[in-house]
Every structure is written in C-alpha cells, then in structure tokens.
N, C-alpha and C positions, 0 to 999 in steps of 0.2 A: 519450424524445426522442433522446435519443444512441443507441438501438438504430434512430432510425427514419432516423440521419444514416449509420450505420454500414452500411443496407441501401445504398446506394449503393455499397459498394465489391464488394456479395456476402457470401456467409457467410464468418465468419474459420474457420480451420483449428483454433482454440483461442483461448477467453478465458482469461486470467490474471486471480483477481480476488487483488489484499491482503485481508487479514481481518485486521481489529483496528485498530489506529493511532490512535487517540486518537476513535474513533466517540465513545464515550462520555464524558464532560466529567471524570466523578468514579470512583474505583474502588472505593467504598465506601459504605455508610448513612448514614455520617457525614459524607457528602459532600468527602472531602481527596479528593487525586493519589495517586497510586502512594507519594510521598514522604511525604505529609500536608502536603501545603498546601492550607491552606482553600479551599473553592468555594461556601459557602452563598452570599454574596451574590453569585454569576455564576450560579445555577443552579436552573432552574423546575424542580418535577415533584417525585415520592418515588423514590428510587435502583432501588428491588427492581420499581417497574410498570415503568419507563422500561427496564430490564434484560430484561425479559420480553418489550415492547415491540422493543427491539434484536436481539435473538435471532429474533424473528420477523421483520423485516423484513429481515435476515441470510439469512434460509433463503427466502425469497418473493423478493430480489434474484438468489440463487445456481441457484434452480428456474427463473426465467426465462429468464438468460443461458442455462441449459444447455438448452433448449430448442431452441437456435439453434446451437452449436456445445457439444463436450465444454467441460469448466471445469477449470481448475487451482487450488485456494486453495494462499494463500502467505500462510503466518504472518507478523505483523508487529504489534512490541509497541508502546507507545505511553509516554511521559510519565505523561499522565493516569492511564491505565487496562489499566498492564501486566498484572495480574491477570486483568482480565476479559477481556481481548487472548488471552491464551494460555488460559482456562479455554474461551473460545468455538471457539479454533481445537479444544482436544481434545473437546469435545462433536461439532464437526462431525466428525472423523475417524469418530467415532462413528455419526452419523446416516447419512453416506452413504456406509459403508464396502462396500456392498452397489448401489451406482448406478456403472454403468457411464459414466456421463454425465459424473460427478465424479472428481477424482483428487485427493493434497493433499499436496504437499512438507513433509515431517513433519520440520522442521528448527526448532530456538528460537533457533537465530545472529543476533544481533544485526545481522544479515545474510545473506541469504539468497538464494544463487546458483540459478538456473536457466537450464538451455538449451534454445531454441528455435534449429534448424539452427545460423548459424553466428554467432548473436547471444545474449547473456550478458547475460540479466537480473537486475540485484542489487537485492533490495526492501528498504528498512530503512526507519525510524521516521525518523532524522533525526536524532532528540536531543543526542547524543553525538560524532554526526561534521557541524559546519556544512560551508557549503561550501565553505569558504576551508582545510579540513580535507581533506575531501574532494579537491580539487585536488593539497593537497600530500604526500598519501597513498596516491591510489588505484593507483597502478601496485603499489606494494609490497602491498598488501593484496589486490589482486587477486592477484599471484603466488603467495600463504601461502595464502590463503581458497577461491579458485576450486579448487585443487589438492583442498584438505581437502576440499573437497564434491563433489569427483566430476565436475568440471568438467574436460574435456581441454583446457584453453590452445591448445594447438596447431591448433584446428580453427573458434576463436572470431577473427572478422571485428571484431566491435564489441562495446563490453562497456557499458551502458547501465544507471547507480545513479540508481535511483527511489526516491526520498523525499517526505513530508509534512509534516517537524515543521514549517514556518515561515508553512504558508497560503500561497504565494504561487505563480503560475504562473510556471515560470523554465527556460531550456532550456539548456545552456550545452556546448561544445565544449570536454573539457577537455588534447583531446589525445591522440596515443597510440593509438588506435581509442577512444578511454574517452572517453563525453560524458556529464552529470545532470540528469536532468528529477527539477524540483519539479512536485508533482500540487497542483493547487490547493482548495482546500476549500470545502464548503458552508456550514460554519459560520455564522452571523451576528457581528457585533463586540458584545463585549459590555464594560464600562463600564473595568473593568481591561487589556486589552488597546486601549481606547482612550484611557484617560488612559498608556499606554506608550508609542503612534504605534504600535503592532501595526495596523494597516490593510490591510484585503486586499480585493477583487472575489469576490464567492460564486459560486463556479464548478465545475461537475462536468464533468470531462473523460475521453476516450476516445482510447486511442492503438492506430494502425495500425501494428503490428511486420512486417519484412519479413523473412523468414528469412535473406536474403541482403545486402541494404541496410541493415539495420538501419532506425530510424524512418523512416516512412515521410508518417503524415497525424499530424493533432491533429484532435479535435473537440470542441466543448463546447456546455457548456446553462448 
C-alpha cells in the first residue's frame, strides 16, 4: 500500500530501509529484553518460529523494495532485541553481499550517519537519547559523530535524526538545519504498555527525502 502511494511520486533514486529496532518483542527463548525483562505475559508465539518467521519476512520486505529502486540497510539496535537486531543485520550483509540491488552501511553506532546529496540521515533506536535529549544535544553530537563516520559537515543542508523507541508519529523542527522524525509503529498495545498510558495509533510510514530540501512528503497506511 505505501509502495502503491509512493508510485505517485515516480521511482525513488533509493530506499533506505532500518533493520532491526525492536521488530521483535523478545530477544530470547526465555522471552526477557535485551536487559531481561520479562515478556511472557505480553507475548503469543515460540521465540525460535516467530525468529524464523521474522527473518523471512525481513528478506521478502527487502526483495520487494529493491525491485523498485536499489536498497540501503541501516543497522539499528533495539531495547527489546539488540541481539537479534544486530545478529539479522550481519546475516544480511551476508545474504546479499553478492546483489547489486542491495548495499548495507556496516556500522553498529548507536547512531548511524548516512549521506544522501546534501541531507544527513541519522538512524538510532531511540532508547538512550529521548527527545528532549536529542534537542539538547544534537548540534554537538552531530559535530564528533558525522565527522567520525565519514560524513563531510561542510556539504550537509539538513541533518534529519530518525528514531522509533516511543511508537509515536512526531516531526519536530529542532533547529540549526537539524529537525526529528519519530517513525511510528505497527505494533498493537498490549496490557502493560496500557496500564502505563503508552498509547499509540498503528501506523507504517514512508518518507519522501529530497536530496536538496530535505523532507519532502509523508505517507502512511
């Protein structure tokens, strides 16, 4: 559906997809988080099919988009399922090291710089930087971090931090050329994130990047 909103603009020049980010609820058989916090009772299914499951719908997502245009994976760890976050992105480097079609920013930074013309895309998990964080940090981290990854500063227009952890669609201008889009998620709410007020809209979103403008559309399903 988002590829079929997306034909309206024409083919993109390039997808970016994130790989990893909390797809997965649990990181483990015993069903905890990364940290071990329990998930049994927020959590259907056996961890190793639902894993197997994931993997495939992973490689059947990534074979599509590139159909349409080349693909970029961008690592991106997760809360839940940093394990299986980073075990998935090195499987893929693997799988499609050999398809021209595919390419894969082979970075594990908590943050993870890329350049599209004269717009700087930074992908993270969210965790660790809210965004009241985020705000009061981003100039300085982009100076030390963009630099470390191979990012020319000098040539960057807009610098746009994509994150996931909090579910919620959010755009926010934060100044500087540097604004942060929250990606919203599919997830369903489940009984502990609603006895928290964690409440979100289930939404899969597709962003139009302009080489030159930076953001451009939104679209969702």
């Amino acid at each position: 559906t988002l590829i079929s909103k997306l034909a309206l603009y024409g083919a993109p020049i390039k997808f970016y997809i994130p790989v990893g980010s909390d797809n997965l609820h649990v990181d483990n058989p015993l069903h905890t988080t990364t940290k071990g916090t329990g998930q049994t009772g927020q959590t259907d299914g056996n961890w190793i099919l639902e894993l197997k499951n994931y993997i495939q719908i992973t490689i059947e997502m990534i074979d599509m988009y590139s159909q349409i245009a080349p693909v970029e994976l961008v690592p991106t760890g997760g809360n839940h399922d940093k394990n299986v976050s980073y075990a998935l992105n090195a499987f893929l480097t693997i799988y499609y090291k050999n398809n021209k079609r595919v390419s894969f920013k082979e970075c594990y930074h908590p943050r993870v710089y890329t350049q599209f013309g004269n717009v700087c895309m930074i992908f993270t998990h969210g965790e660790d930087m809210s965004e009241k964080k985020i705000q009061a940090n981003a100039h300085k981290l982009i100076l030390g971090e963009a630099r470390d990854q191979g990012i020319d500063i000098s040539t960057v227009d807009h610098f746009i931090f994509i994150s996931q952890h909090i579910h919620i669609d959010s755009f926010r201008d934060i100044g500087g050329k540097v604004s942060h889009i929250v990606i919203p998620s599919l997830s369903g709410v489940d009984s502990w994130h609603r006895d928290n007020g964690y409440l979100s809209d289930q939404n899969a979103s597709i962003y139009v990047i302009d080489k030159q403008r930076g953001k451009d559309a939104i679209f969702y399903v």
